[in-house]
N, C-alpha and C positions, 0 to 999 in steps of 0.2 A: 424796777428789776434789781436792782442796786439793794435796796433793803430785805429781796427775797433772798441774793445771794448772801447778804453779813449772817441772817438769821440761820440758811442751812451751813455756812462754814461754822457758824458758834455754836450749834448743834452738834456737830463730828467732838466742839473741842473742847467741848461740857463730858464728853465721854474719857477723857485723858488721850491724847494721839501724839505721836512723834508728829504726824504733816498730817494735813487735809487741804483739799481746794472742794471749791464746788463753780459751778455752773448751771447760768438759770439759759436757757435757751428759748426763743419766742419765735419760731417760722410759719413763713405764709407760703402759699403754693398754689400756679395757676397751670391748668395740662387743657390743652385742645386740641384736636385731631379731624380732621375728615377721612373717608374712606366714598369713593367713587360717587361725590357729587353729592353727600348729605353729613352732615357733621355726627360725627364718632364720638367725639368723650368732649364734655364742658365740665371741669370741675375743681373745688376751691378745694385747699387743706390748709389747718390752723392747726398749728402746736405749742403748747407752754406748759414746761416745766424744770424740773432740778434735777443734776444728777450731782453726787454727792462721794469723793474718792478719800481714802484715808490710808494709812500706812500707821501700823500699831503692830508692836510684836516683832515687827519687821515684813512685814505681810501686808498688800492692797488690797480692801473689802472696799465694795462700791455698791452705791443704792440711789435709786432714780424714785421722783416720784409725781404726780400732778396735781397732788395737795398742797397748792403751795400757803397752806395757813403754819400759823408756828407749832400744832402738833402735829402735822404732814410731815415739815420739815425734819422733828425733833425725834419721828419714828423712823425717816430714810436717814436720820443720823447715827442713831443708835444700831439700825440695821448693818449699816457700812461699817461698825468697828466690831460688831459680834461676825462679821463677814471674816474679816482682816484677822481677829484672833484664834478662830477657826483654822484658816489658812495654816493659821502657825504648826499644825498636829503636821502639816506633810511638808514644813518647812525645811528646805538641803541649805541654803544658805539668806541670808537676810539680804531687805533691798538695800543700797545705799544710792541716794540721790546723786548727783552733779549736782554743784551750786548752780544758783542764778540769780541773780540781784532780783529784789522788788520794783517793778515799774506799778505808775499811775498813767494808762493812756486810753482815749477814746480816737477809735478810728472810724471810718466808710471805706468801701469802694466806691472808686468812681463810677456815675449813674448819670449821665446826661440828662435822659426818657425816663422815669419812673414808667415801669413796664406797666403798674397798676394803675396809671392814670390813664390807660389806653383802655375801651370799652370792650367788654366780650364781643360785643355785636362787631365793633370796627374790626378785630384779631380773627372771630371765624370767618368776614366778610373776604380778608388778603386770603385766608386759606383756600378759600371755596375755588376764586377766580386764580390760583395755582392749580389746583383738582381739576378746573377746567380745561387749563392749558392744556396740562398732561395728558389729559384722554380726546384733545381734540385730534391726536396722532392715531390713528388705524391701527390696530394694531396692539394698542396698551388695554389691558383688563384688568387692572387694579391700579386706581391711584391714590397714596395716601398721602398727609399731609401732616405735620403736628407742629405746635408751641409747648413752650412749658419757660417758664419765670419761678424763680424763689427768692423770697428775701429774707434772709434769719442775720437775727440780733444775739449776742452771746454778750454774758456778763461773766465774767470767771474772775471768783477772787480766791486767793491762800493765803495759810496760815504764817506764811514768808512777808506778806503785807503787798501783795500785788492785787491789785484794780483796774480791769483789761475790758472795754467794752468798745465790739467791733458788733459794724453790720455790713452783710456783703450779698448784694443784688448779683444774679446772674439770669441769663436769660440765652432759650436756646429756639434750632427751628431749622427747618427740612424737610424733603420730601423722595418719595420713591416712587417712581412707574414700573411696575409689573406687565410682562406679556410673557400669556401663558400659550404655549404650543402643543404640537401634537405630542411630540416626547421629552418636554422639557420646561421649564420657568428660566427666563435672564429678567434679570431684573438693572435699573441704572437710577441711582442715588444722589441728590445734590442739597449740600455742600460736600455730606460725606454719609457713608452711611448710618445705621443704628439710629435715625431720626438729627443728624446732620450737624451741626458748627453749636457749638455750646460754649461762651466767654464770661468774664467778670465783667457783664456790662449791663445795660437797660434795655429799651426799644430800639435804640439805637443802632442795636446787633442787627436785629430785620432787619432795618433801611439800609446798612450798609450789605446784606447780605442780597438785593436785588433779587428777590426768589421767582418774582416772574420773569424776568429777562432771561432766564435758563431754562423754565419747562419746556421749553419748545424741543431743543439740543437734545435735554434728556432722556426725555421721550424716544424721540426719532433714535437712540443709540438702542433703547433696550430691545425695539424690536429689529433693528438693523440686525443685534448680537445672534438671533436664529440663523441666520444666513451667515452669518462670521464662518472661517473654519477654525477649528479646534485650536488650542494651545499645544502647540508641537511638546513633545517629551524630548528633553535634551540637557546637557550641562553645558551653560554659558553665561553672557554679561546679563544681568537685571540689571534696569532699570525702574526706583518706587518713588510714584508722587507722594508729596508730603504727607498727604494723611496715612497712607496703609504705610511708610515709615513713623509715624506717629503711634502707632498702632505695635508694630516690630520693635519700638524702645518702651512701651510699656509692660510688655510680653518680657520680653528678653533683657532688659538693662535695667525696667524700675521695682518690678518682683522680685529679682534675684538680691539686690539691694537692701532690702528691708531685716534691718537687721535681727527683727525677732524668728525669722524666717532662719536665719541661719543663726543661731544660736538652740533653733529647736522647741522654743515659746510657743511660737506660730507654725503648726507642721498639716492640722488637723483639716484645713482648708486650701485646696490648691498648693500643700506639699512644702516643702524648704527650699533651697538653694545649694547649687553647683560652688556658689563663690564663699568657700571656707575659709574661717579668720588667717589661714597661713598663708592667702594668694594677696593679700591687701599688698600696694605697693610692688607686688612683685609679678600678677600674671600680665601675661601683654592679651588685653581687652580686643582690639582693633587694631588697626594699623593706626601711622601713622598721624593720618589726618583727623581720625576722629575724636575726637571733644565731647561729652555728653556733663552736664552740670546738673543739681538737682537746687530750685530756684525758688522760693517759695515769696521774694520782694517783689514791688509791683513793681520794681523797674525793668524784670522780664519781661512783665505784658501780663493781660487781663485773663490767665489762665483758672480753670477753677481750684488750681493750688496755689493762687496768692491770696495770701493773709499777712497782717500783723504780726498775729504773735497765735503759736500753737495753742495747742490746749491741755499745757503743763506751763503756760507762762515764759516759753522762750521765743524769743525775738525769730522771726522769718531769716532764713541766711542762703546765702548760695554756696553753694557746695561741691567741690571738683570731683566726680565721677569715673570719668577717667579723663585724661590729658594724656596727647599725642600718643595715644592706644593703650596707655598704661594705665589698669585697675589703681584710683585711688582712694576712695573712699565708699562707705554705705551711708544708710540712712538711720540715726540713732534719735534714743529719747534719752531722760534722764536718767535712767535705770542702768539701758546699755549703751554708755558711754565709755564708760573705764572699758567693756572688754573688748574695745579697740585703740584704747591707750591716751582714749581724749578725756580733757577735763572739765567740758562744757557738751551740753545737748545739740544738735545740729538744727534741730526743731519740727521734726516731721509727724509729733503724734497728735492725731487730732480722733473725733468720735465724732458719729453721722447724723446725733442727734442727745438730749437731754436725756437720755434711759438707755444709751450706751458708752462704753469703759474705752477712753482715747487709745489708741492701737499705734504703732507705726505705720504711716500710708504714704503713697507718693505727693510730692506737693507737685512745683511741674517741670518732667526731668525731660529733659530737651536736647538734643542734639545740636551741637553751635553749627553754626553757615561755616560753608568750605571757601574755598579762594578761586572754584573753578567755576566758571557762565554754566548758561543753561546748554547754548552750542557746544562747551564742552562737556560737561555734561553726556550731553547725548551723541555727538560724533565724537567723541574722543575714539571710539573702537569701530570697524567695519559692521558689526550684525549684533542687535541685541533684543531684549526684551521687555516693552516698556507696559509695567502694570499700575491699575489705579482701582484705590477703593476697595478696602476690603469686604471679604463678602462670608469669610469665616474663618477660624481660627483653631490651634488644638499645639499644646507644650505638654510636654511630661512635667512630673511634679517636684524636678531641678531645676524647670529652667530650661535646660540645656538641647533638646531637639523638638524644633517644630517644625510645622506645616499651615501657611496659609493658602489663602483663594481670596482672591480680588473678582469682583464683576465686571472688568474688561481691559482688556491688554489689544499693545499692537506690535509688528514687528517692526523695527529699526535697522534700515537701511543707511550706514552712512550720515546718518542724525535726521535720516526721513520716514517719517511712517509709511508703511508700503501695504499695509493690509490689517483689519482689524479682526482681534482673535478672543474665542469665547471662550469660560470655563477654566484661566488662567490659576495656575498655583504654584508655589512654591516650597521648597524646604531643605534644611541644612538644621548645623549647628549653631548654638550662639556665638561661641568664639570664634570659629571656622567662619562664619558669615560676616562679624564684622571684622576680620582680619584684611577679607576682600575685598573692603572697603578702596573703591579707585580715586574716588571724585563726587565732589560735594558741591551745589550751588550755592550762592552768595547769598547775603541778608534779604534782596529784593523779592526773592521765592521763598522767603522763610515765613513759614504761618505757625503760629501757637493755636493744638487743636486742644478741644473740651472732649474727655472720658468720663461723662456724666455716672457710669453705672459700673462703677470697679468694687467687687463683691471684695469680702474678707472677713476674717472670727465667723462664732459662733456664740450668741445669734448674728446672726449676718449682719455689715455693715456696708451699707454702699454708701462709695463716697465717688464725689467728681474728683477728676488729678486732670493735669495739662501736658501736653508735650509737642514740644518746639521741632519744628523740620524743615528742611528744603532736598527737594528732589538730589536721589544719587543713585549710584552707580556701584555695584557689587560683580567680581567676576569670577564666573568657575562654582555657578548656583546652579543646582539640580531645579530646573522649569519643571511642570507639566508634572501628569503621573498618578495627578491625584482624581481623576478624569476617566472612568473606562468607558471604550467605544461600544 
């Protein structure tokens, strides 16, 4: 791999270029699933190729290709700077990089379980006897199940003299019970939903994720939720488990961040951003207590936005977000560095594959643990509203006002649940929301979740991001509503 990348970066630089890098990428991919008792999808994917970026003119042309022989390479070379010079006819201003030293490093994720040494047959066989559990409940009419493993190897070298080869295994897995009624579907999700807990790890994620030891619970909640009564319409305390706050900082605190997004680069998909270069430093984000970083070292945890080093050659860093409510930073690349006053990339642009152009994406922006237990937490206030798991989602294209739905809430007595309630939603603004921020749980409840399928550009890039949470507490949130009787 090492010689496929030298051949297509000396390709770009036989064409004359201010900069090129390239990257040869190599993934593999395993997806299985059942659906009520008979297995659903069994299937491999294999990818290898280059993708090839240059900057000439002042302008980035990119060309990807799977020929990786030396006229594949020397045609997705030539392509990428007749790309770049092109560019230049509707050029307003020229790129200029951020520096970055040349590093020489080979890294891994950690991988206990090589998820590929585990047999198809032993992977569908834990799924099935989950499918089983689920539907041995009365009640349930669809049980699904699914895995999925990837492992991709990246070689990325520039014409700065950097030689970067990282491979990083991840692996994911969950499941859903459906019960469908006379007037309605509830459905209950575990670990979370959208096909469930996604890490930078191996087989290992299974075993620790215990998936039979919950279908029984799970079950028994989704058909309970018919009989639940509604989510009351009201403005009061929420209460969100880790995940669907997982979910509310990717929405609202890791989107609005990305700096191409508010500079107006990136507008065409899922819109720009509320947080314009004049609030940096100066809006108040949340209250107080909140903390959110954006973290892409593995000393955060096995998120699928830890890496090494991006894919422009900068080192993974953690990044203050906001601190004690105060907006203080985005998320930059080399490009748009300077038009926030820095002199170095923060390291966020990465691409989803060898045949697309590295974008600015989330690594894994997390919410830090608060100071307060879970008893507080949850009784700190007389009556509140505790939801979990989300179940859908909808923001305008700032950022700035959403609405979700989680698949089951209960009402909070005093820090007791007193009755479980279906059809649960919420909605507010981003700032107004986490300004209400009351109380945060401590590290012990703090989970790093996996957003396997976070879309962006055109042609679309889905990439995995991570986000760090522990259950809190918001007051003065419009509940319910979303719900007609």
């Amino acid at each position: 791999m090492h010689d496929i990348a030298k051949q297509a970066l000396n390709a770009a630089l036989l064409e004359g270029v201010e900069y090129a890098d390239a990257r040869v990428v190599e993934q593999r991919q395993r997806a299985l699933s059942t659906k009520n008792g008979a297995v659903a999808q069994v299937s491999s994917e294999e990818s290898f190729g280059a993708g090839i970026r240059v900057l000439a003119g002042g302008c980035w042309g990119f060309a990807s290709t799977h020929d990786l022989r030396k006229e594949g390479l020397e045609k997705a070379g030539r392509l990428a700077v007749e790309i770049a010079r092109a560019s230049c006819e509707a050029r307003k201003l020229p790129v200029e990089l951020a520096p970055e030293p040349a590093v020489q490093v080979v890294w891994s994720s950690p991988c206990n379980i090589d998820p590929f040494t585990i047999s198809v047959e032993t992977q569908v066989a834990l799924l099935l006897e989950v499918d089983g559990e689920l539907r041995r409940e009365k009640g349930v009419t669809l049980a699904e199940t699914s895995m999925v493993f990837d492992r991709t190897r990246q070689v990325f070298v520039s014409s700065e003299g950097s030689s970067i080869d990282q491979t990083r295994t991840w692996s994911g897995a969950g499941y859903t019970a459906h019960s469908f009624g006379e007037q309605e579907i509830q459905r209950r999700s575990y670990p979370n939903s959208f096909g469930g807990q996604y890490q930078l790890k191996g087989w290992e994620l299974v075993q620790e994720l215990r998936l039979k030891d919950h279908a029984a619970g799970v079950a028994s909640e989704a058909v309970a939720l018919h009989s639940a009564d509604a989510c009351p319409e009201m403005t009061g305390n929420l209460i969100l488990d880790s995940s669907q706050l997982g979910l509310q900082i990717h929405e609202s605190v890791g989107h609005p961040i990305e700096l191409d997004r508010v500079l107006g680069s990136e507008a065409n998909y899922a819109g720009m951003s509320f947080l314009t270069l004049d609030q940096l430093n100066k809006l108040r984000y949340g209250s107080e207590i909140v903390n959110v970083v954006c973290d892409a070292r593995a000393e955060h945890g096995p998120g699928l936005g830890t890496f090494a080093f991006d894919d422009e050659g900068v080192e993974a860093q953690r990044v203050e977000i906001i601190r004690d409510g105060q907006f203080r930073g985005y998320m930059s690349s080399r490009e748009t560095a300077r038009a926030i006053g820095e002199t170095r990339s923060n390291g966020t642009m990465r691409a989803a594959g060898w045949n697309r152009l590295p974008l600015i994406r989330m690594t894994n922006v997390s919410l830090e643990p608060g100071g307060q237990s879970l008893e507080e937490v949850f009784g700190g206030v007389d009556h509140a509203i505790y939801m979990e798991t989300n179940k859908s989602w909808s923001i305008d294209d700032k950022r700035y006002n959403f609405q979700f739905g989680c698949e089951i809430a209960w009402e909070i007595r005093n820090g007791k649940r007193v009755r479980m309630l279906k059809n649960p939603t919420y909605s507010g603004i981003t700032t107004e929301f986490w300004n209400a921020c009351q109380a945060i749980a401590g590290r012990e409840h703090w989970v790093l979740w996996g957003v396997p399928n976070c879309g962006k550009g055109q042609p679309e890039q889905t990439m995995g991001t991570g986000h760090g949470a522990s259950p809190a507490r918001f007051a003065g949130v419009k509940i319910g509503g979303g719900f007609q009787e």
